[in-house]
Backbone bond lengths (Angstrom), bond angles and torsions (degrees), N, CA, C in turn:
res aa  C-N    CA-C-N  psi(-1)  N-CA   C-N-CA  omega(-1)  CA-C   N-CA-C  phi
1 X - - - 1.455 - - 1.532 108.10 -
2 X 1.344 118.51 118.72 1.431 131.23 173.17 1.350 117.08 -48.55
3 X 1.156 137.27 122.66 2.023 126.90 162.42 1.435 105.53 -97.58
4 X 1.409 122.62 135.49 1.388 134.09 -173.86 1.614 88.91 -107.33
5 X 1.391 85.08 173.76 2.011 102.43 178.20 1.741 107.83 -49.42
6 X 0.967 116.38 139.18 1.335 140.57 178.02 1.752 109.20 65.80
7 X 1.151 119.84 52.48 1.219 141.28 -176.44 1.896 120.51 37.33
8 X 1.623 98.08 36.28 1.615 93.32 174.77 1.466 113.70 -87.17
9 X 1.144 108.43 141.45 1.724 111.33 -170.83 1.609 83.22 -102.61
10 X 1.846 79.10 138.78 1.870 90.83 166.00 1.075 114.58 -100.80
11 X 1.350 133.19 157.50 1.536 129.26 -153.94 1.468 103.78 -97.13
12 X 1.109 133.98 156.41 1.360 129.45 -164.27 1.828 112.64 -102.04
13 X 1.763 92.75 11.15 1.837 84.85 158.45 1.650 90.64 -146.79
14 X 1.827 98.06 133.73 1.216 110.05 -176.67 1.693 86.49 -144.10
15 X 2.030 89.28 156.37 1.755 104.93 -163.70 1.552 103.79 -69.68
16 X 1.242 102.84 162.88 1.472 124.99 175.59 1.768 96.44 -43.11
17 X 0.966 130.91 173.18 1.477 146.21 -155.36 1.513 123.89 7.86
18 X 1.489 106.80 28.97 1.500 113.18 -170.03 1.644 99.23 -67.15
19 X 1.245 109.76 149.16 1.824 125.41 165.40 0.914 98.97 -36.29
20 X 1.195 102.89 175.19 2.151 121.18 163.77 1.188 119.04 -51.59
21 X 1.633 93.73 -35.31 1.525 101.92 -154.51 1.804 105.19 -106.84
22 X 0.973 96.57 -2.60 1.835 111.30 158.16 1.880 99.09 100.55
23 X 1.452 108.56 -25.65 1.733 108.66 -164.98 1.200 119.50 -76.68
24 X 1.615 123.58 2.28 1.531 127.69 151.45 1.115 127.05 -146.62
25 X 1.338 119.27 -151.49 1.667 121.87 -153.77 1.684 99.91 -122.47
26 X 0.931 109.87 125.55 1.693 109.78 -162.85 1.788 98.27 -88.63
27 X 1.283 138.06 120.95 1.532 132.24 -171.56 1.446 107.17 -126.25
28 X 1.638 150.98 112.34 1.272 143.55 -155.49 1.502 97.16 49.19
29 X 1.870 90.57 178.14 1.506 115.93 -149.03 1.525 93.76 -127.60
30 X 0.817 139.79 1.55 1.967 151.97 -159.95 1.918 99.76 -59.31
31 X 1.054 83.84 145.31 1.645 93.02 175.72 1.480 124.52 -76.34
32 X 2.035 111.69 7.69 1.261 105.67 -167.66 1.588 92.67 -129.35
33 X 0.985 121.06 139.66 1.900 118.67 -156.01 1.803 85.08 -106.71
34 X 1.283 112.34 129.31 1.755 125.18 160.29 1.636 108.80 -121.12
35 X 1.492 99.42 108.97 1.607 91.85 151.64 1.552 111.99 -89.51
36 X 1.507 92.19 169.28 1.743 118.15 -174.89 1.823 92.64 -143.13
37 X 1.269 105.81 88.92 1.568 107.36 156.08 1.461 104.81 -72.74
38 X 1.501 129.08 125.88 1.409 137.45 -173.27 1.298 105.83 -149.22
39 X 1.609 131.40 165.42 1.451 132.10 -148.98 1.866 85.57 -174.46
40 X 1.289 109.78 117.04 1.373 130.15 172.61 1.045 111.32 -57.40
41 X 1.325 138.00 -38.79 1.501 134.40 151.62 1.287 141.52 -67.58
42 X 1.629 103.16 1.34 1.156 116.04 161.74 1.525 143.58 -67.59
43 X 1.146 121.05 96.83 1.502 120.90 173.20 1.263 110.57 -39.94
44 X 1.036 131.25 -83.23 1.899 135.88 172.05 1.352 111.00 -21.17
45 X 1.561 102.58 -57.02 1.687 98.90 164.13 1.475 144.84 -41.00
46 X 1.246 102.83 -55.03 1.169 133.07 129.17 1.878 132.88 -1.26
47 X 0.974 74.38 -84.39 1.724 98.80 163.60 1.786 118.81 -71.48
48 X 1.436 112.84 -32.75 1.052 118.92 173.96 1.596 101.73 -73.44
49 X 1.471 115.50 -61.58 1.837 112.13 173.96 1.625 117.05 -29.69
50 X 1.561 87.58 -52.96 2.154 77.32 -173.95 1.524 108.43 -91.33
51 X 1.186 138.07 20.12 1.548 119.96 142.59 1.459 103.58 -122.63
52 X 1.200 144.96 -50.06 1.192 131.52 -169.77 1.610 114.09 -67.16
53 X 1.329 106.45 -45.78 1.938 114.34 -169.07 1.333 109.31 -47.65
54 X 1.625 130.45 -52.37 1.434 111.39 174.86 1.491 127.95 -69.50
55 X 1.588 115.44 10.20 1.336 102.18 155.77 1.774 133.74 -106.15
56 X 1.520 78.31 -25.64 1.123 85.48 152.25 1.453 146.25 -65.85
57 X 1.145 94.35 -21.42 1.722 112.02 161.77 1.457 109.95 -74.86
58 X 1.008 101.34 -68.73 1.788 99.10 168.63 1.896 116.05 -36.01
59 X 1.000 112.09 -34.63 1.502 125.64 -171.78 1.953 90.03 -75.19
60 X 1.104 130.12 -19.84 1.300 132.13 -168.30 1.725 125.01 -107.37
61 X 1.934 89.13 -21.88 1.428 95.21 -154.53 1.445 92.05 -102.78
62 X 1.710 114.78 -28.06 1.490 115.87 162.31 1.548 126.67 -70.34
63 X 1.500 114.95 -15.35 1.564 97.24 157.86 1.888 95.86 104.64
64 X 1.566 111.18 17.99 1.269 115.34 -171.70 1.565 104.59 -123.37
65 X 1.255 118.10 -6.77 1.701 137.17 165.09 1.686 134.16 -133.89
66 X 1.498 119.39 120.99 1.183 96.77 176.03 2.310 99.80 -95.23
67 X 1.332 90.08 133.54 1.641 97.80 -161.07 1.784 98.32 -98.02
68 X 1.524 109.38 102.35 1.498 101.34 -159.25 2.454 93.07 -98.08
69 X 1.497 108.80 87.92 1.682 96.61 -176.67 1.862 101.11 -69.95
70 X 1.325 79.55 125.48 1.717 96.99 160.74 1.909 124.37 -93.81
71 X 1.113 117.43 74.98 2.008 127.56 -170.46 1.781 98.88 -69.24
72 X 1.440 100.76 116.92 1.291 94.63 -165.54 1.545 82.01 -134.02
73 X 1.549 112.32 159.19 1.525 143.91 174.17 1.342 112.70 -72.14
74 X 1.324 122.53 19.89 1.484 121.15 -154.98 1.723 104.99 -54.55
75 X 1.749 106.32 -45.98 1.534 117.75 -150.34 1.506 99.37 -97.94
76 X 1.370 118.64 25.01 1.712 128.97 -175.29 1.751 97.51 -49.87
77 X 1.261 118.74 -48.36 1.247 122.32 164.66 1.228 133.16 -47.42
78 X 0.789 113.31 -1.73 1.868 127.56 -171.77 1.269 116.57 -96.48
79 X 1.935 106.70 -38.81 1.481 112.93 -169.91 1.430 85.42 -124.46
80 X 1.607 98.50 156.37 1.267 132.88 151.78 1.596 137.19 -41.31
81 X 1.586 101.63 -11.25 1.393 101.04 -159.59 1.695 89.38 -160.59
82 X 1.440 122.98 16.70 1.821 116.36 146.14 1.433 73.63 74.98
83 X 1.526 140.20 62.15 1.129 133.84 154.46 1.496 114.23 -62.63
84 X 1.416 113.01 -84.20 1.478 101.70 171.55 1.699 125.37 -9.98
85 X 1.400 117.89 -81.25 1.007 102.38 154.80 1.377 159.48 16.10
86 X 1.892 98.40 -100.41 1.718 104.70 163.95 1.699 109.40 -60.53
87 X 1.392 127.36 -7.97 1.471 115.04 -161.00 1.841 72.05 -98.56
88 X 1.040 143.44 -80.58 1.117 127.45 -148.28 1.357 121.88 -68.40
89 X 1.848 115.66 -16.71 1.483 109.59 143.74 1.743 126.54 -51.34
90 X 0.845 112.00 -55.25 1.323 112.08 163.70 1.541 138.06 -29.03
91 X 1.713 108.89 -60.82 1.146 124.54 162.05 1.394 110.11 -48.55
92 X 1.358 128.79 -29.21 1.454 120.47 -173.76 1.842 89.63 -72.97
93 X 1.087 113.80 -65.54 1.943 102.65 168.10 1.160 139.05 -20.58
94 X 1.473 98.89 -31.29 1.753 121.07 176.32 1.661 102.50 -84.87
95 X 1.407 101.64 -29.46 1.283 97.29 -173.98 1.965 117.86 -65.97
96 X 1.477 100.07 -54.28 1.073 116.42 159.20 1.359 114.97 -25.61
97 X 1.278 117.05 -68.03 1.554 116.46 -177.13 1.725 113.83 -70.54
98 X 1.636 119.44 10.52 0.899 98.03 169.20 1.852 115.13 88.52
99 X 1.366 107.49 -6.89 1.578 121.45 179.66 1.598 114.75 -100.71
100 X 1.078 126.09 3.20 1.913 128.07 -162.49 0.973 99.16 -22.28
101 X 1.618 117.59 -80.51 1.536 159.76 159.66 1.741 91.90 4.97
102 X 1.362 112.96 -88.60 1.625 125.18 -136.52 1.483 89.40 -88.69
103 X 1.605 123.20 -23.77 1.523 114.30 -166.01 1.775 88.35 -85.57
104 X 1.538 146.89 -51.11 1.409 146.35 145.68 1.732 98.05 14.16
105 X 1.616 86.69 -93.09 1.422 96.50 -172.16 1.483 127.12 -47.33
106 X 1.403 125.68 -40.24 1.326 119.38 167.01 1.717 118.97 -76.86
107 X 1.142 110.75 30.86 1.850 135.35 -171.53 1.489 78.74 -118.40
108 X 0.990 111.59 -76.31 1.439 113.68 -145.32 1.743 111.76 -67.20
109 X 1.575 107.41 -21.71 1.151 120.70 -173.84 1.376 118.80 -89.05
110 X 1.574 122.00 7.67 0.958 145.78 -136.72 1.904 124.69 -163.25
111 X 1.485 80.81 -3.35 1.638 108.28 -175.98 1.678 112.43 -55.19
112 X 1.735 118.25 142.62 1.040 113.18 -174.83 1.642 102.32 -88.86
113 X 0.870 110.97 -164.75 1.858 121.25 179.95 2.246 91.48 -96.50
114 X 1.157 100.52 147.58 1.360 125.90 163.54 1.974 117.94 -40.82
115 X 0.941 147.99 41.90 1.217 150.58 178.53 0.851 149.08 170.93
116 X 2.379 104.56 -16.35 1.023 122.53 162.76 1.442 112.96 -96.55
117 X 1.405 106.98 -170.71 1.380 108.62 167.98 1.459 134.43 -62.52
118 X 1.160 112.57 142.10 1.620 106.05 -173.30 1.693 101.67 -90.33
119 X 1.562 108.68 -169.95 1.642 104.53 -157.17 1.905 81.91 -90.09
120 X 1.414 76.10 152.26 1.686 103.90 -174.42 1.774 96.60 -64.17
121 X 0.962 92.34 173.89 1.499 122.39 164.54 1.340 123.83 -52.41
122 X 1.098 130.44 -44.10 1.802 136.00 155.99 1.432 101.43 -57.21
123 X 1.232 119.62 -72.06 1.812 125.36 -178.89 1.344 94.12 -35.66
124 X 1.643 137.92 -83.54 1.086 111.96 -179.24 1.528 155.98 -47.33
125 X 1.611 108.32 -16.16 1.497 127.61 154.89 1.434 87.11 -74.84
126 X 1.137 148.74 -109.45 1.367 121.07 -164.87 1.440 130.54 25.53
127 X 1.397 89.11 -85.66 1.283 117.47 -135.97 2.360 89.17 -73.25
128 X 1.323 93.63 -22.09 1.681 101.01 162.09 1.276 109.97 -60.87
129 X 1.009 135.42 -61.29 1.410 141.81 164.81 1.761 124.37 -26.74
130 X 1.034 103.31 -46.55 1.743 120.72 156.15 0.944 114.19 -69.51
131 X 1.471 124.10 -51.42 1.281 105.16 171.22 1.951 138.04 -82.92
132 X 1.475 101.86 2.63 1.494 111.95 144.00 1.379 93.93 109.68
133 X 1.552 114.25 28.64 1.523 116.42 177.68 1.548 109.43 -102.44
134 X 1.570 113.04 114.74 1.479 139.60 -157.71 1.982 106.54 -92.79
135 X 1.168 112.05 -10.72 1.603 132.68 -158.97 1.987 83.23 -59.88
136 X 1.219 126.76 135.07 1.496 110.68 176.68 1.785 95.69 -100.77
137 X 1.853 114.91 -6.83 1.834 105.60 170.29 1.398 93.44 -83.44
138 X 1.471 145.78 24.83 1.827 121.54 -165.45 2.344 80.24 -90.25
139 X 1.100 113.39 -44.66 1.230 103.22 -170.27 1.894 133.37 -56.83
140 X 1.701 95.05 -23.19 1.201 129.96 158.49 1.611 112.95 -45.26
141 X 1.541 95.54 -81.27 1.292 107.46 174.26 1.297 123.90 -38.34
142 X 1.305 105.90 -54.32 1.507 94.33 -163.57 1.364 108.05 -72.17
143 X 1.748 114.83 -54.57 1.610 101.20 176.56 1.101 130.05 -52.57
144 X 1.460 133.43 -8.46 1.347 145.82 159.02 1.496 124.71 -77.98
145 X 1.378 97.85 -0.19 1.912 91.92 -177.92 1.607 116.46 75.36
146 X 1.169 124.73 -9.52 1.223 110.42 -160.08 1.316 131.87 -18.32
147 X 1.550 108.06 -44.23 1.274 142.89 -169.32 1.391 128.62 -52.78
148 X 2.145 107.50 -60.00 0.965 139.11 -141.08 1.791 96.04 -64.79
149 X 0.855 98.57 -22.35 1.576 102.33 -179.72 1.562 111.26 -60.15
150 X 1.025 110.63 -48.73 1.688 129.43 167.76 1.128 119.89 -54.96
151 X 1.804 103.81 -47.85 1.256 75.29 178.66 2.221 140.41 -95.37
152 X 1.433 79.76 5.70 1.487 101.08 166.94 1.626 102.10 -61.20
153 X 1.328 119.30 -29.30 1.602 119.31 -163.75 2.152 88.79 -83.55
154 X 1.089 107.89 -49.57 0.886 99.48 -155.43 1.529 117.68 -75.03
155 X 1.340 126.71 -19.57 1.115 146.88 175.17 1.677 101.65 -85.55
156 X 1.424 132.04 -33.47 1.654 119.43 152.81 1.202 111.34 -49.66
157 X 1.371 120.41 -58.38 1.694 126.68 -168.41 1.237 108.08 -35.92
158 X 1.771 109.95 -55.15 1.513 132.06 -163.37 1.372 112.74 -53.27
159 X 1.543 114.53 -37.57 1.515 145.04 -169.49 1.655 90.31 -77.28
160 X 1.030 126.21 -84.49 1.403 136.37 156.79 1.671 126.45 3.41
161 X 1.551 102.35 -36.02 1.388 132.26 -150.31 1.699 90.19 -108.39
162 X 1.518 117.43 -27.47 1.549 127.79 -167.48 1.796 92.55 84.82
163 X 0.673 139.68 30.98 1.698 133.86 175.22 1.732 90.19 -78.46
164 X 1.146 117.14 117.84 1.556 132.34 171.53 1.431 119.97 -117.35
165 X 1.317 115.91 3.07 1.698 123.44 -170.01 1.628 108.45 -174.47
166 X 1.265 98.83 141.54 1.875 98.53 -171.19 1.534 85.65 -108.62
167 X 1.295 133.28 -179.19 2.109 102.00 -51.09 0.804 86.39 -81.92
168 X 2.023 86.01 143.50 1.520 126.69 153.72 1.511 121.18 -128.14
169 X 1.198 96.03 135.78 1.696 94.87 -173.53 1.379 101.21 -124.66
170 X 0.926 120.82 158.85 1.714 155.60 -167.13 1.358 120.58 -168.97
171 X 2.039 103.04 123.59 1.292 99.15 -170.53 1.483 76.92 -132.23
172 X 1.670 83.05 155.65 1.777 109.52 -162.09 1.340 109.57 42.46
173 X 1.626 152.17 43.86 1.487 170.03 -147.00 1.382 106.12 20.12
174 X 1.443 116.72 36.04 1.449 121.13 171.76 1.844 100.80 -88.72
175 X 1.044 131.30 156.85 1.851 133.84 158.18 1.766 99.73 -88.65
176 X 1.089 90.12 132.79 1.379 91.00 169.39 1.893 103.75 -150.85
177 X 0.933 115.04 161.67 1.718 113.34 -173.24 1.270 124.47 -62.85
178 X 1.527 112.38 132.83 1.598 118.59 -161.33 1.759 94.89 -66.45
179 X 1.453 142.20 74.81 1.355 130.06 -170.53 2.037 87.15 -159.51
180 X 1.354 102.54 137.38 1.179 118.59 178.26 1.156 118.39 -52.02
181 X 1.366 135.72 -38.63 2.010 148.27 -173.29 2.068 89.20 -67.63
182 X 1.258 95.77 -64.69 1.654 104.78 -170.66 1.582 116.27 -48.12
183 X 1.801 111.50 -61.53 1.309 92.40 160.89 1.404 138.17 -77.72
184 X 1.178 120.77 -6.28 1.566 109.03 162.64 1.446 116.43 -81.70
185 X 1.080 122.11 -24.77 1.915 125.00 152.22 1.254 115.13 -44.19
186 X 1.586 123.32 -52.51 1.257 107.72 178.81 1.535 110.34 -84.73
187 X 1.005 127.30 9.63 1.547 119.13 -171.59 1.425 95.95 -111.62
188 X 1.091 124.75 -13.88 1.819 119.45 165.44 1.155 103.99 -75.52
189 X 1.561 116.11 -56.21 1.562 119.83 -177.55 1.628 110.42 -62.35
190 X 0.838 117.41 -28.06 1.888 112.14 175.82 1.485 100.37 -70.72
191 X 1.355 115.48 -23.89 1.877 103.67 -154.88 1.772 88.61 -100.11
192 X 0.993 121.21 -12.28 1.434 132.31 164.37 1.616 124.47 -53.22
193 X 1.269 87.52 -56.44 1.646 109.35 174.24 1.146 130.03 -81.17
């Protein structure tokens, strides 16, 4: 097991297209790197997915960004049942199958309210299913946690990173505003430089 700066150990199973460094989800191949620290229980997030996410996807799918999402446990406190969490363990399942992207969006589209419980463990195999993930281990996974290990790593990293509030994005490890005009401004200006 690897130890990164300030002694976080990375867990020795991380999802299909994870970074180098194991703490996100690698999306396109683009020469200009964007994180998206994001939290399934996030409202803002939320809100950030349905105006910012389809350009940012676009920023990924044209080959002008590599879009690295970091799904972190931030709001474990919020719910009853470590929602954040199991939803972003999960997504690493989605990842596996190759779905991050489309299983995200049916998370986000699908989001519980701030205090109660988030959707169980079936809802989230579900909710793979909507989002067009065919894997017959994604149901395994998720009710098994596979993940959760990760994502404790990845939500230290984030901490690590100064990430204090979801969403946050940073392109080329600059902060710049979770709003569609801002990051495609800085992602012209990075590919400039």
């Amino acid at each position: 097991m690897a130890v990164w700066p300030g002694g976080v150990a990375r867990p020795e199973r991380v999802p299909a297209g994870a970074s180098a460094d194991g703490a996100g989800i690698v999306v396109g191949a683009g020469p200009v790197t964007v994180d998206v620290y994001l939290d399934f229980l996030c409202p803002f997030c939320r809100r950030f997915e349905e105006s910012a996410g389809p350009v940012v996807e676009r920023l990924a799918a044209d080959g002008v960004a590599s879009v690295v999402y970091h799904p972190m446990g931030f709001l474990d406190s919020l719910s009853p049942d470590r929602y954040s969490s199991r939803a972003a363990a999960a997504s690493g399942c989605a990842a596996d199958a190759g779905r991050f992207v489309e299983y995200a969006r049916v998370l986000f589209g699908s989001q519980p309210a701030e205090g109660g419980p988030g959707l169980s463990d079936e809802e989230l195999v579900e909710a793979g299913e909507a989002a067009g993930v065919e894997s017959g281990s994604f149901g395994g996974c998720v009710r098994s946690g596979v993940y959760s290990e990760w994502v404790g790593f990845v939500t230290a990293m984030a901490g690590r990173a100064g990430v204090e509030a979801t969403p946050s994005v940073l392109v080329e490890g600059l902060v710049v505003s979770a709003d569609a005009s801002s990051i495609v401004g800085a992602v012209l200006e990075a590919g400039r430089g």
